[in-house]
N, C-alpha and C positions, 0 to 999 in steps of 0.2 A: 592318254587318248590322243588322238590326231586331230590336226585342225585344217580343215578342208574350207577355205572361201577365198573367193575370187576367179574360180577356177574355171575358164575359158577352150574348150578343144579348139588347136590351133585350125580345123577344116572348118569349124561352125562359124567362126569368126571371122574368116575368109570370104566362108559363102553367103554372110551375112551382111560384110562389106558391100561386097560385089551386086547385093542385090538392095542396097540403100538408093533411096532418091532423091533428088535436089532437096525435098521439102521434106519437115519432120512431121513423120504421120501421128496425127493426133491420139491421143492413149485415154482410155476411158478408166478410169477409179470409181470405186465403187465408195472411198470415204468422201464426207459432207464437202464438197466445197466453198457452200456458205454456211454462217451461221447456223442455224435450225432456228424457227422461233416458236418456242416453245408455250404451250397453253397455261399460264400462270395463275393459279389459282387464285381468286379474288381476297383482297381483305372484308369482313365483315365484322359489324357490332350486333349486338342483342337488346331487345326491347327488354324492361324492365320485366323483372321478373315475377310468377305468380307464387312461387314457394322460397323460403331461404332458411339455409342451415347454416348453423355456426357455432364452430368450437366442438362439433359432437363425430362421433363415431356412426355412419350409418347405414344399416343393410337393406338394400333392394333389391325385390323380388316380383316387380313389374315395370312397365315402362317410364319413362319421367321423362317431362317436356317441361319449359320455360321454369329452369330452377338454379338457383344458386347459391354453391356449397361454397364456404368458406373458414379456410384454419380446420378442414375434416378429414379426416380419416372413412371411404367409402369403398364396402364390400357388395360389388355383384353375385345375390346367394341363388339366384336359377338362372335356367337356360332361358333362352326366346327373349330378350330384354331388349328394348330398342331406346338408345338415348338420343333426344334431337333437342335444340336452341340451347342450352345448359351450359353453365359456367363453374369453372373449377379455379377457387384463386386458393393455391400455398395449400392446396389438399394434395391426398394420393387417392386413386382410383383402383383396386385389385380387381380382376376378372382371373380367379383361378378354377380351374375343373371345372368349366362352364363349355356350353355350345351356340353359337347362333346369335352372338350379341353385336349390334351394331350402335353406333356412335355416327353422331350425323350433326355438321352446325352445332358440335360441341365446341372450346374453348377451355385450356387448359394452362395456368399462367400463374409466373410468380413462385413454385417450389423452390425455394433456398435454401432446403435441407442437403450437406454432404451423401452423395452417391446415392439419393433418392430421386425416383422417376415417377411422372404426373398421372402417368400413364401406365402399369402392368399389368400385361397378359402373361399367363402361365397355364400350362398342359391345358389347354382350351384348344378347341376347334371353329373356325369358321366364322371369324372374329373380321368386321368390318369397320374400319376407320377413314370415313367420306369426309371432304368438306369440313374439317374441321383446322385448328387451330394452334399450338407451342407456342407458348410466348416465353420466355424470360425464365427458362426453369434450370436446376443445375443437370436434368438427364429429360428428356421430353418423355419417349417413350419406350419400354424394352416390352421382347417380346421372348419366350423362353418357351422351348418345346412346344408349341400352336402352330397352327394352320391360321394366319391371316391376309387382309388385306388395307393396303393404304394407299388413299387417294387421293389427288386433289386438296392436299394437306401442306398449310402452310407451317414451318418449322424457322422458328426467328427468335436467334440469340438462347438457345439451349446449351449454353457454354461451359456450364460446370464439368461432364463427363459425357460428352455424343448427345446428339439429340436424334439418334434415334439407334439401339443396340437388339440386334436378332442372335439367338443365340442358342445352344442344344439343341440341334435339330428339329428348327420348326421349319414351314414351309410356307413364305409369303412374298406377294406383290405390290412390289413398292412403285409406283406410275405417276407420272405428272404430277408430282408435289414439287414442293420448293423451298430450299433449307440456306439459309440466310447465319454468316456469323456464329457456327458452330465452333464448339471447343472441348477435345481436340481432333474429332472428326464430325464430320455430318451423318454416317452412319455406319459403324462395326459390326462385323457380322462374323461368329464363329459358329463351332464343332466340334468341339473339344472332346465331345464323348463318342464321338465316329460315327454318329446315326445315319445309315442312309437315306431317311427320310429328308433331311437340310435340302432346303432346295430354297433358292433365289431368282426371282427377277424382278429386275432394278432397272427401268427404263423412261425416257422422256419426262425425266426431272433436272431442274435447274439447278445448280447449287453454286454457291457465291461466297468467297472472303471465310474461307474457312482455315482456323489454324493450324493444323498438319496436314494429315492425308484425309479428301475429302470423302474418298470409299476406302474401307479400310477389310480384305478380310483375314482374320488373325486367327492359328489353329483350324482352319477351313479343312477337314480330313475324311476321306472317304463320303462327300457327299455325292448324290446326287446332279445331273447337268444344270448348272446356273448361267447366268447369262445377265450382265449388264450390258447393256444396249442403249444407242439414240437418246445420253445424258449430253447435257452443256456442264461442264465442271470447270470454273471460273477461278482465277484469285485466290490459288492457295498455299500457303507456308511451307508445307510439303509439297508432296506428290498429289496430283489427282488421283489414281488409283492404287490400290496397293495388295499383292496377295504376301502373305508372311506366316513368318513364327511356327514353320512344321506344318502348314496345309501342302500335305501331303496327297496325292490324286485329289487335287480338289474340284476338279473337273467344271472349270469356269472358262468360260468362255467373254471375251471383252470385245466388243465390238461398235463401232461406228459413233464413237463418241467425238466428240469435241471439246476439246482440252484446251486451255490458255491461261498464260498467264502461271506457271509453278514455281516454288522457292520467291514468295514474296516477301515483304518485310510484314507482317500483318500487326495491325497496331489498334485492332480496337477494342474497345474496352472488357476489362477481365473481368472473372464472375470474383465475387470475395472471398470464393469456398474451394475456386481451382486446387487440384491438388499436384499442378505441375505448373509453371509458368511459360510463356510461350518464348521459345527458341530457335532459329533459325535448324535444319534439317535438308536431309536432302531437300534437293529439289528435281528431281526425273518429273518426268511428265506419265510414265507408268513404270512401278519396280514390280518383279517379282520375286524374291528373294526366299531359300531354303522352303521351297513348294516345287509340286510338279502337276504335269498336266492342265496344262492351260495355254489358251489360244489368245493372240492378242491380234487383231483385223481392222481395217478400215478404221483404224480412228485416226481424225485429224489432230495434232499435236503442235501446236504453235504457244511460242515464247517460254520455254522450258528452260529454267535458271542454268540446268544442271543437263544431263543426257534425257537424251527423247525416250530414251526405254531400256531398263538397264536391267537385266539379268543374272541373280548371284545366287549360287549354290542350287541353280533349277534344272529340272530334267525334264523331258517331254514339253516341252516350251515351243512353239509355232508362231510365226509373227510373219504377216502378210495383208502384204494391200496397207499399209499405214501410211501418212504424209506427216513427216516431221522437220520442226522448226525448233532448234532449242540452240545453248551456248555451250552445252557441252559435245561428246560424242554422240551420234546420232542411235547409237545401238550398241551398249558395252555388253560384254559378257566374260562373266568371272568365276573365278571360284568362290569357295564359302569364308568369311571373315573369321579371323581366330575369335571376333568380341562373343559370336555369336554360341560359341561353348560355355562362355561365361557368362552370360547377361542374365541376369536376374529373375527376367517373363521368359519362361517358353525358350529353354538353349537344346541349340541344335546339341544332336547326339553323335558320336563318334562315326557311328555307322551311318548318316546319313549327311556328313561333312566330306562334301566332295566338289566336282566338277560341275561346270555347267554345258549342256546339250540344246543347243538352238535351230532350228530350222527358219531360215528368213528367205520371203519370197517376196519378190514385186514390191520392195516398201520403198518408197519415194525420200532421199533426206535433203533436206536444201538449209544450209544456216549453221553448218554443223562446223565445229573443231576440227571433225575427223567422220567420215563416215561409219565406222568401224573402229572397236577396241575389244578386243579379246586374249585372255591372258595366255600363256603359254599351256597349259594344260585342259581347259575349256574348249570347246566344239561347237562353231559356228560354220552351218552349211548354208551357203545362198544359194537361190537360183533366181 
């Protein structure tokens, strides 16, 4: 493949000169140039409660207000259910083959069970998660083949496995929540089974001190247009963003985030049940690695251990209008790693072990090692 950047027509640049003025004219971007401040959803407690479960297994088939289950096991068995003030300590909650259930000023806290989550939604529809609560659990919430939505949902110290996992082709909204000290992301999100249905947005949420990569989407394939948008992603071990592991047209779009702070040392306290321990990793401020089709725009990138946005084994790959600050290159682009034939989760296949194809336009790098790194057979076109 040919590698085409930097590449200047000696008349454009001429007449470009010639037509410069004493003063640098001011250039407008479209990424954040401050902060965002973001609507953090509040902490709350609950008033003492009028019903309490404990130790028991139990099915519900209408609404429940001011209740608290404890050490339970809790199946939602109809549609139309609406849960609001409710407390869940070291229980599970199932919502399967249901429609219409909402969760409101619920509170969900304390699961310490390996690769259990406080929270499961499965082939359900229209599944609403307001104002509520994660505390302390080893997986907060997953959500598997549903249509829901989350909001306004505070997500703190879910460190066992993600504190919050979408997954098989469901279709939800994840907005103004705030995920605090996740391990080892704040939230994974795949496709493993190629649904078109999968569709994602992930927007104007905070997320803070998280152990690897704070969005992570892994096997993301033949979805749907996704779009994370208008996050703060703060302080984290990894990467702040990440697409991987064969999302293949994943058709995601990244844009207008604000990023700071990646590849840090993260040092707080670990769940007992982790089933990895935490290790230094990249640190890029967005990778997308062995995926194609994706856009990555207007995000601001400041203090990136490692390269501002590094590109390996991706194709249909667009990155425009970005402002980057990092230690490493400001935009690498590679080919595919031999590990990645071998690794254990999800190895790239022979046929899709190749080159990378980039189109970079108007991205701004200041801080950088090097503007540009691109390997000899990879394809980096700027303009």
């Amino acid at each position: 493949m040919r590698r085409s950047w930097f590449y200047f027509p000696l008349v454009f640049l001429t007449l470009a000169l010639l037509s410069c003025e004493s003063t640098t004219p001011s250039i407008s971007h479209s990424f954040p140039t401050d902060k965002p401040a973001l609507n953090v959803p509040v902490v709350f407690t609950l008033d003492s409660p009028n019903e309490v479960f404990r130790g028991e297994k139990v099915n519900l088939d209408s609404d429940v207000a001011d209740a608290l289950f404890e050490d339970c096991e809790v199946w939602l068995i109809s549609d139309d259910i609406t849960m609001v003030r409710t407390e869940f300590r070291n229980s599970q909650v199932f919502v399967a083959e249901r429609s219409n259930v909402a969760f409101d000023r619920v509170i969900f806290r304390d699961l310490n069970q390996y690769e259990k989550a406080a929270l499961n939604v499965s082939d359900s529809s229209n599944v609403s998660v307001r104002n509520c609560q994660f505390l302390n659990n080893y997986i907060g919430l997953g959500i598997h083949s549903s249509s829901a939505e989350v909001i306004q949902t505070r997500f703190e110290k879910n460190n066992g496995h993600n504190a919050l996992v979408i997954g098989e082709g469901s279709s939800v909204q994840v907005r103004e929540n705030y995920f605090y000290a996740s391990f080892p992301h704040a939230m994974l999100i795949m496709n493993r089974e190629d649904s078109p249905q999968a569709q994602v947005e992930i927007s104007h949420n905070l997320i803070d001190q998280t152990g690897e990569d704070a969005i992570d989407f892994e096997d993301y394939r033949n979805a749907s247009p996704s779009i994370v948008s208008d996050n703060v992603v703060t302080n984290t071990g990894w990467s702040a963003i990440i697409v991987e592991y064969n999302s293949w047209q994943a058709n995601v779009t990244i844009e207008r985030n604000w990023i700071e702070g990646t590849g840090i040392e993260w040092e707080l306290p670990a769940h007992d049940l982790q089933p990895e321990l935490f290790q230094l990793g990249w640190g890029h401020g967005i990778l997308v690695e062995d995926s194609s089709v994706v856009v990555v725009a207007s995000n601001r990138i400041m203090s990136a251990a490692e390269n501002g946005i590094e590109v390996r084994n991706g194709r249909d790959i667009t990155l425009q209008g970005n402002s980057i600050d990092c230690s490493g290159v400001g935009i690498g682009v590679y080919r595919y790693g031999d590990y990645a034939l071998h690794r254990e989760f999800s190895p790239v296949t022979e046929e899709n072990a190749g080159d990378s194809q980039v189109l970079a336009i108007d991205n701004v790098i200041d801080n950088a090692s090097d503007d540009y790194d691109v390997d000899r057979l990879s394809e980096l076109i700027t303009r």
